[in-house]
DORORO-12640 format. One line per 5 residues: their letters; for each residue x, y, z of C-alpha. Coordinates in pm, 1 decimal, decimal comma. Layout:
residues N
A> X Y Z | ...
END
This chain:
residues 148
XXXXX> 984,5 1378,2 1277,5 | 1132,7 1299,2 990,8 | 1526,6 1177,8 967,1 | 1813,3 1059,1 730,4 | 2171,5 873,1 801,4
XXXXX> 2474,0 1089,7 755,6 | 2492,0 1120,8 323,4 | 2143,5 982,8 268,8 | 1857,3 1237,9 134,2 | 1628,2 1317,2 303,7
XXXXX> 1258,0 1106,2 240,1 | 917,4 1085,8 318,2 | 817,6 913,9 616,7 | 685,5 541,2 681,4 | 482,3 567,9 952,7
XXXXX> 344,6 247,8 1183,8 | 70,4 371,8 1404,5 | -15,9 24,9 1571,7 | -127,6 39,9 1902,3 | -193,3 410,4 1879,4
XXXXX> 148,7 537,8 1838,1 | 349,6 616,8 1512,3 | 712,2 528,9 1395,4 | 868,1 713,9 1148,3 | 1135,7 567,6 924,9
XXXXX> 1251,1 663,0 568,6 | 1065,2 622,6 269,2 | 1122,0 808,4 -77,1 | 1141,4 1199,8 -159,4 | 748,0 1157,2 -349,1
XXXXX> 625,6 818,0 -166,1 | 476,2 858,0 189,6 | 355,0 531,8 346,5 | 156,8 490,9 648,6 | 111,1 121,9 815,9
XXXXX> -203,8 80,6 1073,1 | -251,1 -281,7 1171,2 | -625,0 -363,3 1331,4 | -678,8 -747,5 1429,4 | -552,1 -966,7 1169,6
XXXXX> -590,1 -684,7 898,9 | -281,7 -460,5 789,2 | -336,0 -154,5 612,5 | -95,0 45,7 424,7 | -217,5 384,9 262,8
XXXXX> -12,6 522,4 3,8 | 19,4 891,5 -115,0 | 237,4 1051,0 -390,6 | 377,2 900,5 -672,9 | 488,9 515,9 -709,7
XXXXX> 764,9 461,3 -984,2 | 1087,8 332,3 -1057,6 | 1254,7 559,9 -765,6 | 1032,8 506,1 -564,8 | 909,7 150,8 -487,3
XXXXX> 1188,9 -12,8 -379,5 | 1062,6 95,9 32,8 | 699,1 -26,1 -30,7 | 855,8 -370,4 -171,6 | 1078,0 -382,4 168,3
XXXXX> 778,0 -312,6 339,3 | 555,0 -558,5 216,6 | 823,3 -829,8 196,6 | 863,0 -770,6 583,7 | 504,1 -793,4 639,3
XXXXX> 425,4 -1116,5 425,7 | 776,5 -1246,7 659,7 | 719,7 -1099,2 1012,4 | 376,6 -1189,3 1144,3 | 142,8 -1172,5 838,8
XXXXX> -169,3 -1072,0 834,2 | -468,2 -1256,1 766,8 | -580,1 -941,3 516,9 | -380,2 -676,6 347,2 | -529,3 -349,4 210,6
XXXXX> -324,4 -77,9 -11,4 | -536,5 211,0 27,8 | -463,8 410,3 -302,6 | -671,6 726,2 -189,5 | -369,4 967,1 -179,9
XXXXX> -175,7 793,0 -479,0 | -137,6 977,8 -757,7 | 80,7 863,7 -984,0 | 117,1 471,5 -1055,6 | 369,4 327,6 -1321,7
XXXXX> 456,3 -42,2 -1445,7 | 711,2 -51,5 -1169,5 | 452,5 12,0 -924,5 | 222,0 -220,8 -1124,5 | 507,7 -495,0 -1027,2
XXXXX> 513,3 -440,2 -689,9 | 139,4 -500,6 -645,3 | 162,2 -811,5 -857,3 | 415,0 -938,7 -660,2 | 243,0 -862,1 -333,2
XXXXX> -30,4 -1032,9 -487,4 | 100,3 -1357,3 -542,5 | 294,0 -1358,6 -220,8 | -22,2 -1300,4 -37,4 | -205,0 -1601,5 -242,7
XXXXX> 86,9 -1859,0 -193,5 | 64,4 -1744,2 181,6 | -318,7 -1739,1 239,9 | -352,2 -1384,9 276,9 | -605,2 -1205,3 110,3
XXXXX> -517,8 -914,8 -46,2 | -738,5 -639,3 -195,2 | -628,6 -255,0 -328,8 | -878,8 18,6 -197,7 | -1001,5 365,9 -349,1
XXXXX> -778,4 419,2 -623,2 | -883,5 712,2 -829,2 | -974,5 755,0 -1204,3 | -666,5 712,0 -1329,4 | -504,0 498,3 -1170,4
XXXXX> -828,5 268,3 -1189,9 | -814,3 329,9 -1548,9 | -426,0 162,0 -1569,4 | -572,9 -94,2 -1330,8 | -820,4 -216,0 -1642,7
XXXXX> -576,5 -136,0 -1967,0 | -323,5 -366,2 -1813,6 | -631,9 -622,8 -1677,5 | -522,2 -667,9 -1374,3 | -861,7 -523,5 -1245,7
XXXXX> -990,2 -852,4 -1356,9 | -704,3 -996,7 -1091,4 | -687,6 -826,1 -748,8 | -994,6 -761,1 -539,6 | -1080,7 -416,8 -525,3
XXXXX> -1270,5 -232,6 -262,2 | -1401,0 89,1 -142,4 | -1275,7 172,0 200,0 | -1363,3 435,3 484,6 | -1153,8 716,4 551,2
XXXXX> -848,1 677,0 795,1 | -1063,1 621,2 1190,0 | -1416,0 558,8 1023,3 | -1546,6 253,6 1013,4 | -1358,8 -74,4 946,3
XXXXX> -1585,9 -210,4 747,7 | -1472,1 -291,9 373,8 | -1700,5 -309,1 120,9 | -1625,0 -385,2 -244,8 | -1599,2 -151,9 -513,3
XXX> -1848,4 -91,3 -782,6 | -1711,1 -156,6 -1119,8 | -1856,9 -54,5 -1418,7
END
């Protein structure tokens, strides 16, 4: 159930499913952002398009999770992301270095072609760890990605 303060447009959800149940809070009109947290792993999957407009609830997001009880491993799951600018670009290199000055590893997982493609123009593929990871309730085992 989605929902919006009096004069505020209406967004796409952030959902928290730990322990089984989900919390939904506001997020952006093309950004949806779901938050499952398993052991000392967090895991937030992504889907829609990450821009300018949009990234200022992921950054929120991940500065609350690097402040509140961080994990010992983050994972942006980039399956259902499909659209990725230098904003967004930003955001993961900030979430990057925050992780690294705090001892947390931090990896990106299953982005497609074209957003892998970005990933190597700009180099960064050469920076953050990036794996292949199961589907939302398989497995929780990560492996890394095969890069070519």
């Amino acid at each position: 159930m989605e929902h919006s303060e009096p004069g505020e447009s209406q967004r796409g959800p952030i959902r928290d499913t730990a322990g089984g149940s989900a919390l939904e809070s506001t997020g952006t009109p093309t950004l949806g952002l779901t938050v499952q947290h398993r052991d000392q792993e967090s895991f937030v999957s992504l889907s829609g398009e990450l821009d300018l407009s949009s990234a200022p609830p992921l950054r929120e997001l991940l500065a609350t999770m690097f402040t509140e009880g961080p994990p010992r491993r983050l994972v942006l799951d980039l399956t259902d992301l499909i659209y990725l600018d230098s904003t967004g670009l930003s955001v993961f290199v900030t979430a990057h270095k925050r992780a690294g000055a705090s001892g947390i590893e931090f990896c990106l997982a299953n982005p497609n072609a074209s957003v892998r493609r970005l990933l190597q123009i700009t180099a960064l593929d050469q920076i953050f760890v990036i794996v292949d990871a199961p589907a939302r309730g398989e497995s929780e085992d990560v492996a890394p990605a095969d890069t070519e």
